[in-house]
PDB file of N, CA, C and O in Angstrom, chain B, residues numbered from 101:
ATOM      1  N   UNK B 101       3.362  -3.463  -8.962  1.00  0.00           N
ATOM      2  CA  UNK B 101       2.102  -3.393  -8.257  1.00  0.00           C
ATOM      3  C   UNK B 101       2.094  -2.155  -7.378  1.00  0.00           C
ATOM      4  O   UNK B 101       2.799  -2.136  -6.370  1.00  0.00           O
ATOM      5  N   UNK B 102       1.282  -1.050  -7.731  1.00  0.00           N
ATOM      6  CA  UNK B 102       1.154  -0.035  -6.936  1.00  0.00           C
ATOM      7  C   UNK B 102       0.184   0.332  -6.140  1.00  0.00           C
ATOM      8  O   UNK B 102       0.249   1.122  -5.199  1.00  0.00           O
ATOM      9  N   UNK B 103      -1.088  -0.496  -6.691  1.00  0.00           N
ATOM     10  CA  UNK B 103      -2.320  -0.312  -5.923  1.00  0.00           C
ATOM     11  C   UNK B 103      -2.799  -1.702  -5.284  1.00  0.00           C
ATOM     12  O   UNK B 103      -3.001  -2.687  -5.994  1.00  0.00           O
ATOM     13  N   UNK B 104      -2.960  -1.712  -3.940  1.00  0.00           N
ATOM     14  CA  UNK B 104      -3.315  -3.241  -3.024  1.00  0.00           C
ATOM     15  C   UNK B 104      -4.130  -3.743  -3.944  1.00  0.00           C
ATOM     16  O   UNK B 104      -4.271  -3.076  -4.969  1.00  0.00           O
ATOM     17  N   UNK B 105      -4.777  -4.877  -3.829  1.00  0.00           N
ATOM     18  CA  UNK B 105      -5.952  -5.744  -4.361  1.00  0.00           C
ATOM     19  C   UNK B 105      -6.377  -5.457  -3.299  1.00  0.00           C
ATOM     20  O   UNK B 105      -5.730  -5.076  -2.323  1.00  0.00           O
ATOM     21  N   UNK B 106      -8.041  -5.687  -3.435  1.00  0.00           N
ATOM     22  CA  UNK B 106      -9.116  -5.283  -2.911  1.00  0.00           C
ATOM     23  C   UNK B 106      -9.125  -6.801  -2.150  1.00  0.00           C
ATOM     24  O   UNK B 106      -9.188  -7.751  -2.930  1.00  0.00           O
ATOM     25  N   UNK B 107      -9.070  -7.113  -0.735  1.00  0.00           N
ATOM     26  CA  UNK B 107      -9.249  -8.523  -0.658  1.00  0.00           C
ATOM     27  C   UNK B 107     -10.732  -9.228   0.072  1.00  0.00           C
ATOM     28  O   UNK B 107     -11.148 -10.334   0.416  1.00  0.00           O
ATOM     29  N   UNK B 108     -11.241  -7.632   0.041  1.00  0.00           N
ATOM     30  CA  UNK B 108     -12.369  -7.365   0.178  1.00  0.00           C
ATOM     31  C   UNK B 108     -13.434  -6.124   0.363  1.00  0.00           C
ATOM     32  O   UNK B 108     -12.956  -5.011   0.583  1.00  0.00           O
ATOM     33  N   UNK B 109     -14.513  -6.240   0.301  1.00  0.00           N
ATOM     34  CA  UNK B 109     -15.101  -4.540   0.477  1.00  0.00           C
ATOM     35  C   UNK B 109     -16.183  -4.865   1.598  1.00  0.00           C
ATOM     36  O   UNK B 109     -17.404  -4.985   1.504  1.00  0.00           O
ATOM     37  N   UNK B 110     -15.258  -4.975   2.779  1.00  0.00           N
ATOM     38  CA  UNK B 110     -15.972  -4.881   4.114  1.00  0.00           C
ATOM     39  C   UNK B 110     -14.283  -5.379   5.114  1.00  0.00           C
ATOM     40  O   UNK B 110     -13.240  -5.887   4.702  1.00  0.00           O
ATOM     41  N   UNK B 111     -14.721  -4.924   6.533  1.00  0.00           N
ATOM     42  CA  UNK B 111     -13.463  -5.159   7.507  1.00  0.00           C
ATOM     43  C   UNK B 111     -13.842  -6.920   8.289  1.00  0.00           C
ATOM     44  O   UNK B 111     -14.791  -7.657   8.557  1.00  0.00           O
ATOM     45  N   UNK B 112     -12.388  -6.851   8.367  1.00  0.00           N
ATOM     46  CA  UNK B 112     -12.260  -8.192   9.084  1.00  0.00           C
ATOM     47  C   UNK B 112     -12.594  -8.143  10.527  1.00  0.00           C
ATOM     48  O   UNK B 112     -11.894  -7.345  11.150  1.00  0.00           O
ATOM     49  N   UNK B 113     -13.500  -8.799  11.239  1.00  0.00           N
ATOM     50  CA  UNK B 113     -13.511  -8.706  12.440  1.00  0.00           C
ATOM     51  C   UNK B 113     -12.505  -9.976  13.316  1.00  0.00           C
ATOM     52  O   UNK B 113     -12.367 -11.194  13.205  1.00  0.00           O
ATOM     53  N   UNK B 114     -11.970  -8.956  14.158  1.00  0.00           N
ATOM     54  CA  UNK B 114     -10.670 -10.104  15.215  1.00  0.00           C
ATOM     55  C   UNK B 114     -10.720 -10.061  16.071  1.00  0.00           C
ATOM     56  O   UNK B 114     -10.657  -8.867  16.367  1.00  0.00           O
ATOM     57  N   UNK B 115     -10.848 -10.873  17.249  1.00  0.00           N
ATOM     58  CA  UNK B 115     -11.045 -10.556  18.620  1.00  0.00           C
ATOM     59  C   UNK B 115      -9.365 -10.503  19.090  1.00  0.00           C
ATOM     60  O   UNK B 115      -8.641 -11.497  19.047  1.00  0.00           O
ATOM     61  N   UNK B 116      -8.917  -9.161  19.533  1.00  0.00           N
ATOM     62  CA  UNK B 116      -7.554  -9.365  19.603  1.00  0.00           C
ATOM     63  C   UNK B 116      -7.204  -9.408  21.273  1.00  0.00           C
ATOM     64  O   UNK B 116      -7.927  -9.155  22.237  1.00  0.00           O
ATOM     65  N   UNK B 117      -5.844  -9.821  21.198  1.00  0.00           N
ATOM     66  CA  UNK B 117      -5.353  -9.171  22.867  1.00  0.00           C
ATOM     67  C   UNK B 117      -4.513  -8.681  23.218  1.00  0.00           C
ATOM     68  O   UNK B 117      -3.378  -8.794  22.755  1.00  0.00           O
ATOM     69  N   UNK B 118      -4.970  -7.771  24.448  1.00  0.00           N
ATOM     70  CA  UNK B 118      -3.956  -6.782  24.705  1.00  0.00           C
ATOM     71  C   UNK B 118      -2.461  -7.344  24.418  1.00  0.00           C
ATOM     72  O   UNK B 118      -2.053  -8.487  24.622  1.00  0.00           O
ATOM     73  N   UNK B 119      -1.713  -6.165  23.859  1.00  0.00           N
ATOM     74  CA  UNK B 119      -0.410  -5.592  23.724  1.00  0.00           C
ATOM     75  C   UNK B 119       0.166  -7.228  22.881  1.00  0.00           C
ATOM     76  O   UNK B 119       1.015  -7.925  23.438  1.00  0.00           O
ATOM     77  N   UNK B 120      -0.229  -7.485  22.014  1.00  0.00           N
ATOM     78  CA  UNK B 120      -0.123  -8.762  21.092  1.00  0.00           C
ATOM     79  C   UNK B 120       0.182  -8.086  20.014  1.00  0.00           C
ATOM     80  O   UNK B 120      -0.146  -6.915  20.200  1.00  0.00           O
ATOM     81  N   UNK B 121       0.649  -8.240  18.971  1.00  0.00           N
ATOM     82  CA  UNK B 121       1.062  -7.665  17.981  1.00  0.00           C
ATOM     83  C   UNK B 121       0.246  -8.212  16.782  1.00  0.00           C
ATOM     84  O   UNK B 121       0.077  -9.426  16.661  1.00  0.00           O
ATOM     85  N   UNK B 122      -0.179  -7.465  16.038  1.00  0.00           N
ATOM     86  CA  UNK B 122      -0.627  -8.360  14.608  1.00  0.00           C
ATOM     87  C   UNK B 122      -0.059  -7.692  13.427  1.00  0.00           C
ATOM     88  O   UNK B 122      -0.037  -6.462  13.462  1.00  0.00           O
ATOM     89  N   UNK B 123       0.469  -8.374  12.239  1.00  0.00           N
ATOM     90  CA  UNK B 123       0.864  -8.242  11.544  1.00  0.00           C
ATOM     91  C   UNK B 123      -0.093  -8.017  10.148  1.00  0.00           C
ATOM     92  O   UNK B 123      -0.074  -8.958   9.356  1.00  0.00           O
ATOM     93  N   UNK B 124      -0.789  -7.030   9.854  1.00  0.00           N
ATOM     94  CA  UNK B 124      -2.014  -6.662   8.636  1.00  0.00           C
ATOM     95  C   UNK B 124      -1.163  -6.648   7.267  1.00  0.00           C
ATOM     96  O   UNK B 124      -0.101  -6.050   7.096  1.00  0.00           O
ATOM     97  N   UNK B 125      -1.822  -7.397   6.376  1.00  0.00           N
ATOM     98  CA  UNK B 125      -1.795  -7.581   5.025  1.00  0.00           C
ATOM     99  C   UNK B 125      -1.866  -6.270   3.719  1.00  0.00           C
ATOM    100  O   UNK B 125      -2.807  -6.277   2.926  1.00  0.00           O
ATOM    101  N   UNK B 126      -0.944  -5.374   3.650  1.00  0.00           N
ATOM    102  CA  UNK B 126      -1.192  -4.174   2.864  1.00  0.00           C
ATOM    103  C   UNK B 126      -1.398  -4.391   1.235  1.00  0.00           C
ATOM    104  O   UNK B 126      -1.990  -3.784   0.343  1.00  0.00           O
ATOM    105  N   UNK B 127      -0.742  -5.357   1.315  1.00  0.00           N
ATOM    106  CA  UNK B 127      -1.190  -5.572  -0.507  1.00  0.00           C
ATOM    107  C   UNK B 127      -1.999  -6.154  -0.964  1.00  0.00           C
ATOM    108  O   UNK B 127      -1.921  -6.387  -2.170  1.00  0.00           O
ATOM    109  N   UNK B 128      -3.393  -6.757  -0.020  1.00  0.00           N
ATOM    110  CA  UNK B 128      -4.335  -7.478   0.088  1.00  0.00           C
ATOM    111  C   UNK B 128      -4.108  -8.909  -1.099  1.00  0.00           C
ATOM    112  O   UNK B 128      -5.090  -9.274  -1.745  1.00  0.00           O
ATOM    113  N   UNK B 129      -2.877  -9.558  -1.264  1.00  0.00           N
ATOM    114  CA  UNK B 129      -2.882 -10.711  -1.638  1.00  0.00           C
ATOM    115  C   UNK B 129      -2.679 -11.946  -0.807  1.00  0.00           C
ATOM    116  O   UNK B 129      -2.968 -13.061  -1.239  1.00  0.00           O
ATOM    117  N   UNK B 130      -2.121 -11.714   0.531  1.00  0.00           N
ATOM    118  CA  UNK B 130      -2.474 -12.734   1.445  1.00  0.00           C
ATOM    119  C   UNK B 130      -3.367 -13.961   1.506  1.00  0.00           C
ATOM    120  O   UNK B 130      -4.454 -13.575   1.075  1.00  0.00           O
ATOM    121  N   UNK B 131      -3.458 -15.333   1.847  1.00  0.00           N
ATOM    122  CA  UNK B 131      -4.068 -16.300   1.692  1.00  0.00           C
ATOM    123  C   UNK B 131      -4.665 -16.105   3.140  1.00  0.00           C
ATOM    124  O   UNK B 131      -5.850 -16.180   3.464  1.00  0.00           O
ATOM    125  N   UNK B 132      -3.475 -15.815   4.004  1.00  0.00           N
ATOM    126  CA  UNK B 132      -4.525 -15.757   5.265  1.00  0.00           C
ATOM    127  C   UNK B 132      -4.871 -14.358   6.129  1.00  0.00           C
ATOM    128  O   UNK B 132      -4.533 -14.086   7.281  1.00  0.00           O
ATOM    129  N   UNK B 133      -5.709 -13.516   5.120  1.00  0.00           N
ATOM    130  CA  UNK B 133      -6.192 -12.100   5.346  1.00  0.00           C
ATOM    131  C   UNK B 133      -7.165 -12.199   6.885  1.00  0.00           C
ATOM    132  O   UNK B 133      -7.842 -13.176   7.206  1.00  0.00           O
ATOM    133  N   UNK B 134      -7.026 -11.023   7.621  1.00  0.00           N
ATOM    134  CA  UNK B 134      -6.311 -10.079   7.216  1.00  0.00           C
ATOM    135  C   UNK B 134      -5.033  -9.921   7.397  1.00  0.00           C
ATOM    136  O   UNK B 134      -4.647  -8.753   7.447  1.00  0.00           O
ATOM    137  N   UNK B 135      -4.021 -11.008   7.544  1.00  0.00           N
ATOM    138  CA  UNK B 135      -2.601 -10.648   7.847  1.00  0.00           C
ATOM    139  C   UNK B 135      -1.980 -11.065   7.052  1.00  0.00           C
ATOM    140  O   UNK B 135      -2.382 -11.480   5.965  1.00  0.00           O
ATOM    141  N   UNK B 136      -1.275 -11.045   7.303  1.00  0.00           N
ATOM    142  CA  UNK B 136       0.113 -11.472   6.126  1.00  0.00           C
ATOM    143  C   UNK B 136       0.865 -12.644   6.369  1.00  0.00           C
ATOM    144  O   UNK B 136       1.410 -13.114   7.367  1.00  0.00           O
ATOM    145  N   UNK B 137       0.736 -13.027   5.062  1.00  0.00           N
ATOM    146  CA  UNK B 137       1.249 -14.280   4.988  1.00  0.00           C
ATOM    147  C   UNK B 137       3.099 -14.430   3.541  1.00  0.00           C
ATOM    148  O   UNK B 137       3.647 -15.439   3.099  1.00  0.00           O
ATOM    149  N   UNK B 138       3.322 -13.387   3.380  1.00  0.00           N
ATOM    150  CA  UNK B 138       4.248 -13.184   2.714  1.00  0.00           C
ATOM    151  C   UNK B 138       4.198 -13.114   1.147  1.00  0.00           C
ATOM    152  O   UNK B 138       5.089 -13.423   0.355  1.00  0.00           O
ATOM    153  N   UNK B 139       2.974 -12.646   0.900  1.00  0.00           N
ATOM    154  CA  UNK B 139       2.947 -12.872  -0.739  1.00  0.00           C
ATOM    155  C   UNK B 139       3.257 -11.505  -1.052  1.00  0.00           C
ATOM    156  O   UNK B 139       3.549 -11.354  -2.238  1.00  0.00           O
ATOM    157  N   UNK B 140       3.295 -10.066  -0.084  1.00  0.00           N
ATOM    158  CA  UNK B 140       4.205  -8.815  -1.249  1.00  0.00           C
ATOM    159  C   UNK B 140       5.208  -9.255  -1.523  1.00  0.00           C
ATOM    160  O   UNK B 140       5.728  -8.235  -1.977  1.00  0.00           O
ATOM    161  N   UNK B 141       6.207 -10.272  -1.650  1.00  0.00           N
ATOM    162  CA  UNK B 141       7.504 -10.081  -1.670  1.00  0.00           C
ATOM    163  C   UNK B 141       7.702 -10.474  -3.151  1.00  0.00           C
ATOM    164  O   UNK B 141       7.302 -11.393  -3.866  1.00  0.00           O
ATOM    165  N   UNK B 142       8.453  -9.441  -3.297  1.00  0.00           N
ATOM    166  CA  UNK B 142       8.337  -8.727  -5.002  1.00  0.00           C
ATOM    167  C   UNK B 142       7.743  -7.153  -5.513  1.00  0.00           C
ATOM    168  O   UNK B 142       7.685  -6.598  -6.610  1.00  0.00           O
ATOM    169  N   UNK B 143       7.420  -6.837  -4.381  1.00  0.00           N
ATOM    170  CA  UNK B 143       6.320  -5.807  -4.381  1.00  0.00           C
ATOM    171  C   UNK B 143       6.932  -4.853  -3.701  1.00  0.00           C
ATOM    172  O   UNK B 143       8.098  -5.078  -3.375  1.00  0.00           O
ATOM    173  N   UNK B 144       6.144  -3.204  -3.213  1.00  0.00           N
ATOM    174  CA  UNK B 144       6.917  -2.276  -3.039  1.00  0.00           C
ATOM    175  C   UNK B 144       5.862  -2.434  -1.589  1.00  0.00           C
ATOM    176  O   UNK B 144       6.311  -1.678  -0.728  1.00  0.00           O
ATOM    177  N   UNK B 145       4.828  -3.056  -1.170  1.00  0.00           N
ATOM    178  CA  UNK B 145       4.292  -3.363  -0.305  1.00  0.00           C
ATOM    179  C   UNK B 145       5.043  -3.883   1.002  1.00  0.00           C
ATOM    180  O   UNK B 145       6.036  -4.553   0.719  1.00  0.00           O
ATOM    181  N   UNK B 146       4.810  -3.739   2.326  1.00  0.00           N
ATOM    182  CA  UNK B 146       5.322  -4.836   3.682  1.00  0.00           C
ATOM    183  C   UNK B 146       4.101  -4.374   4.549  1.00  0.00           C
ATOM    184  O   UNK B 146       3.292  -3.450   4.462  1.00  0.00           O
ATOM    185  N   UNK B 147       4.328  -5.493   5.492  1.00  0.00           N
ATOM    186  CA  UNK B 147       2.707  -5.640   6.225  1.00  0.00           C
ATOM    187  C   UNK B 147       3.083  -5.027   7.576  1.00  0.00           C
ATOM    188  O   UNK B 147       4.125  -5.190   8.211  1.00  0.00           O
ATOM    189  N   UNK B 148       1.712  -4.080   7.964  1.00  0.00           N
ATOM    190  CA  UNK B 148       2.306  -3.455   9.101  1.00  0.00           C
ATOM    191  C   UNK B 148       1.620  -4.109  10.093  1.00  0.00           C
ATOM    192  O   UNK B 148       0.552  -4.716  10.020  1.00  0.00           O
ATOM    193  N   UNK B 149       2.678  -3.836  11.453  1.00  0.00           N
ATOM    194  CA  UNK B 149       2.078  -4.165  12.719  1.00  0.00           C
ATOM    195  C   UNK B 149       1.423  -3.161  13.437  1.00  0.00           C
ATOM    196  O   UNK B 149       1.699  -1.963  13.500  1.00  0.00           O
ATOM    197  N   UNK B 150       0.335  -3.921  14.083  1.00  0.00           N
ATOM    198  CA  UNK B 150      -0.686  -3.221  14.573  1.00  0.00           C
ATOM    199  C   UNK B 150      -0.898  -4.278  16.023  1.00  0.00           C
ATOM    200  O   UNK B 150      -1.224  -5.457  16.157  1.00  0.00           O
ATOM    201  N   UNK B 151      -0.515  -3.133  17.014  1.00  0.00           N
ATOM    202  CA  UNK B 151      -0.506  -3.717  18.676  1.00  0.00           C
ATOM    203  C   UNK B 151      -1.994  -3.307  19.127  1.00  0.00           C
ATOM    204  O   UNK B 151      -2.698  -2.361  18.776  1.00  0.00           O
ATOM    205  N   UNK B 152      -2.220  -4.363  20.035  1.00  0.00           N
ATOM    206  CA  UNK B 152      -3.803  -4.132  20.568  1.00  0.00           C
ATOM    207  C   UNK B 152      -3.927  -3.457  21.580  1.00  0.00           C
ATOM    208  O   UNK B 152      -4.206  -4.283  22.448  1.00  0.00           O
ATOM    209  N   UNK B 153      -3.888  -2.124  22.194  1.00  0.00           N
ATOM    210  CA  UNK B 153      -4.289  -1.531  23.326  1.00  0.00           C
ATOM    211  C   UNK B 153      -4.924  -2.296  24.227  1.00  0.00           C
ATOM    212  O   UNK B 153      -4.509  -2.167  25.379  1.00  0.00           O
ATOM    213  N   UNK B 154      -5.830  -3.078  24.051  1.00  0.00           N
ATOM    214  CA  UNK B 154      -6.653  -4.125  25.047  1.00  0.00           C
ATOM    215  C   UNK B 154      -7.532  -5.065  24.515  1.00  0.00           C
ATOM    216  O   UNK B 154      -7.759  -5.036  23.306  1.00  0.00           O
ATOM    217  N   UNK B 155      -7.938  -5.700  25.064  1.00  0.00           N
ATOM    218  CA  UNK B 155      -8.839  -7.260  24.445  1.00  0.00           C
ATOM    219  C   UNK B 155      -9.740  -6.524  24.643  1.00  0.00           C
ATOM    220  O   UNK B 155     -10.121  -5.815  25.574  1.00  0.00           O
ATOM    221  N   UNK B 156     -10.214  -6.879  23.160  1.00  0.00           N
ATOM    222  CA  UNK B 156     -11.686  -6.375  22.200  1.00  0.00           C
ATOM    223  C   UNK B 156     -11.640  -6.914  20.507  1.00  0.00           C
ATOM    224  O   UNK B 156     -10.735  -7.515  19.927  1.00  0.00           O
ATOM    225  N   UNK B 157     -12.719  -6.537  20.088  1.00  0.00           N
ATOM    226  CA  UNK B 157     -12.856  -7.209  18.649  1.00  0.00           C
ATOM    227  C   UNK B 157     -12.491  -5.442  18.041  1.00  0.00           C
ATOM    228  O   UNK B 157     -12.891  -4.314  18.333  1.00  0.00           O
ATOM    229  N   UNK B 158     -11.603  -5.986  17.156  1.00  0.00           N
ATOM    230  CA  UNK B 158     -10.545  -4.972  16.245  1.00  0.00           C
ATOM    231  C   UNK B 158     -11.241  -5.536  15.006  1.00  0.00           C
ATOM    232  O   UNK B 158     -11.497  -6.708  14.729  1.00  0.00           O
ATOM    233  N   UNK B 159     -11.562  -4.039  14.106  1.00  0.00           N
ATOM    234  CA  UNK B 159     -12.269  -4.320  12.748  1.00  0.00           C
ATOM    235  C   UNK B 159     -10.955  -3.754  11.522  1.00  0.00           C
ATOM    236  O   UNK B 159     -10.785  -2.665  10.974  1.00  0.00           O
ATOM    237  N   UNK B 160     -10.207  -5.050  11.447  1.00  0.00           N
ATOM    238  CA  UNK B 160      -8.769  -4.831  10.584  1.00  0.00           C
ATOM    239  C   UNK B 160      -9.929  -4.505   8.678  1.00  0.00           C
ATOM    240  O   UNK B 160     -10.965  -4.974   8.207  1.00  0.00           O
ATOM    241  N   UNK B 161      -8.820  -3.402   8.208  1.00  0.00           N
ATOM    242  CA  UNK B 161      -9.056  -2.710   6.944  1.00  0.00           C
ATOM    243  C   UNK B 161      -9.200  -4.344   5.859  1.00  0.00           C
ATOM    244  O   UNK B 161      -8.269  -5.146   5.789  1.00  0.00           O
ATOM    245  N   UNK B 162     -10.074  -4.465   5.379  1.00  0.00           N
ATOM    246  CA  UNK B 162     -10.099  -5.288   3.997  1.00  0.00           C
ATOM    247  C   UNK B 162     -10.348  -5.025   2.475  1.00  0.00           C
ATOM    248  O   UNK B 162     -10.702  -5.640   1.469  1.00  0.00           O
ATOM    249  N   UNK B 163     -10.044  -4.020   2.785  1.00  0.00           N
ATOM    250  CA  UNK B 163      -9.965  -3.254   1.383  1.00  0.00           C
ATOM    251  C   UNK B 163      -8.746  -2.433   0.775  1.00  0.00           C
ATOM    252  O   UNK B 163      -8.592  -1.906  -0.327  1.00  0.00           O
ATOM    253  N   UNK B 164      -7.801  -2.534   2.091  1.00  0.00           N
ATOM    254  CA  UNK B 164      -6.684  -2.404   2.144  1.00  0.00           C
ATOM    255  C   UNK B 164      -6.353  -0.196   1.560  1.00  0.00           C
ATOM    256  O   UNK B 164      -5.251   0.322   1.381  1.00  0.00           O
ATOM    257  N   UNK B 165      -7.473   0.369   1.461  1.00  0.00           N
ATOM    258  CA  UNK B 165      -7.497   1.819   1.522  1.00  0.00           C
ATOM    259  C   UNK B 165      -7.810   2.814   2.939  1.00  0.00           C
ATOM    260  O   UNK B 165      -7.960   4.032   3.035  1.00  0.00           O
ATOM    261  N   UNK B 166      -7.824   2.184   3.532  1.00  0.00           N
ATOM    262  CA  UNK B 166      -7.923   2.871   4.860  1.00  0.00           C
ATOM    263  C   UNK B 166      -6.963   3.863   4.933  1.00  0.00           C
ATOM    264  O   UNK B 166      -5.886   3.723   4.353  1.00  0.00           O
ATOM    265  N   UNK B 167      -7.304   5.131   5.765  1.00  0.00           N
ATOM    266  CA  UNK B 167      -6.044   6.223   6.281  1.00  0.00           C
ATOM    267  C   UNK B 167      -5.677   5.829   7.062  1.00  0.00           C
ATOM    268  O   UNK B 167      -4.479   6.024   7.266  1.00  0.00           O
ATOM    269  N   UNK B 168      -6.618   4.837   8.227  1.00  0.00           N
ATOM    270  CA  UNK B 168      -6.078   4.407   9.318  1.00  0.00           C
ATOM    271  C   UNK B 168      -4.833   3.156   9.061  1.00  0.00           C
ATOM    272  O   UNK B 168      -3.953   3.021   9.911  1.00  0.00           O
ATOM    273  N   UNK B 169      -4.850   2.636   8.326  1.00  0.00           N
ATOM    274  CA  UNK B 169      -3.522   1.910   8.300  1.00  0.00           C
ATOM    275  C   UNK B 169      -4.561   0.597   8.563  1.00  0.00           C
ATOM    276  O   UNK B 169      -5.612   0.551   7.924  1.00  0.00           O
ATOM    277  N   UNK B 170      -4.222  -0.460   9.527  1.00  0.00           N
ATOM    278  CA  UNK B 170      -4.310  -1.615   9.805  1.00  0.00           C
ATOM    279  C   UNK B 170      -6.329  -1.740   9.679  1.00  0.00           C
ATOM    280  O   UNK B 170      -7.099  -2.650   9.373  1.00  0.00           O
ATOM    281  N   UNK B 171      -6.490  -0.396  10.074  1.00  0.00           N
ATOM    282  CA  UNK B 171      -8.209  -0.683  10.897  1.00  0.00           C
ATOM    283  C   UNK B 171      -8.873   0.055   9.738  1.00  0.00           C
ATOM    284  O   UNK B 171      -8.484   1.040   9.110  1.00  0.00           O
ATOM    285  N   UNK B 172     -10.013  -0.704   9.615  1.00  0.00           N
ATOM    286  CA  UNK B 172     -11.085  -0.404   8.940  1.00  0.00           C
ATOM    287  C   UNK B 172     -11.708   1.683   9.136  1.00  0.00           C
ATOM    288  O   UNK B 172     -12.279   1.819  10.218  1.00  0.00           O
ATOM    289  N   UNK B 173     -11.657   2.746   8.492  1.00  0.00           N
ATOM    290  CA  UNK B 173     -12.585   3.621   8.610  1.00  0.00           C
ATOM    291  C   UNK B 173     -13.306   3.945   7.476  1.00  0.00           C
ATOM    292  O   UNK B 173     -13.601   5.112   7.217  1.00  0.00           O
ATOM    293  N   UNK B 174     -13.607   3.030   6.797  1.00  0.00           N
ATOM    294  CA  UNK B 174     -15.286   2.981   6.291  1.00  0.00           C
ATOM    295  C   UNK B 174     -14.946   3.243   4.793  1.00  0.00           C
ATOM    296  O   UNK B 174     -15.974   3.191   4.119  1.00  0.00           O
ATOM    297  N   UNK B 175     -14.036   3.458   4.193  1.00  0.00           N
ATOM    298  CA  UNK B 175     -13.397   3.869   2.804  1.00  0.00           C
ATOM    299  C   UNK B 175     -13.986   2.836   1.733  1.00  0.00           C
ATOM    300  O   UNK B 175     -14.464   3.237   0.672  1.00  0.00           O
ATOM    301  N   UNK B 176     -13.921   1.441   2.084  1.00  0.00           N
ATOM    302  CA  UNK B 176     -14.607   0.302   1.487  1.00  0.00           C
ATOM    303  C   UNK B 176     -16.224   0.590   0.509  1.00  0.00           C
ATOM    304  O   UNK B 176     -16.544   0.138  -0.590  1.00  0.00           O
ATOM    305  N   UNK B 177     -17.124   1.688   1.625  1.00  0.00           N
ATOM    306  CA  UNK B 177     -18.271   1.980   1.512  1.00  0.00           C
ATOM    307  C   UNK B 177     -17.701   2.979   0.056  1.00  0.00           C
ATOM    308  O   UNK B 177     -18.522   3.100  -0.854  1.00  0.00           O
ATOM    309  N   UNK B 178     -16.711   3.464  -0.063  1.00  0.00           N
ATOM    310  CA  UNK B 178     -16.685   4.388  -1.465  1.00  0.00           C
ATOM    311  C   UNK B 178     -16.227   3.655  -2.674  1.00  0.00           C
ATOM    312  O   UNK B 178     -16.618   4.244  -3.682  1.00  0.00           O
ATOM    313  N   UNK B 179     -15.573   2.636  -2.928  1.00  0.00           N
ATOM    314  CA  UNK B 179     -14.610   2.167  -3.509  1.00  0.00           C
ATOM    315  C   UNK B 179     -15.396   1.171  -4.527  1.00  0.00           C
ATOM    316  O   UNK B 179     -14.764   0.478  -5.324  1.00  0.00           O
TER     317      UNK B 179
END
């Protein structure tokens, strides 16, 4: 598996909190997207963590092509 599954074509909205850690789903097979729930394993995929600077709603990547890594920048809209 070299290319994520699409686990969706729009971002997850999360209300996160400060300096909390979240763990995002890169191979978009996760059951409980957007994070990871351990289904790359087998895969060349691992789920990265993404810390919250401060409490606010964080728009995590669901399409799993982002440059930004964990967060949504709009790539979904091409794909």
């Amino acid at each position: 598996m070299s290319e994520p599954v699409i686990a969706q074509k729009a971002p997850y909205s999360v209300e996160v909190k400060a300096g909390e850690s979240y763990w995002w789903c890169s191979c978009g097979k996760s059951a409980s997207q957007p994070f990871c729930d351990g289904s790359h394993k087998g895969t060349d995929f691992r789920p990265v963590e993404w810390k919250a600077p401060k409490d606010r709603t964080a728009h995590f990547c669901g399409c799993k092509h982002s440059v930004n890594g964990a967060l949504c920048d709009g790539t979904h809209g091409k794909i």
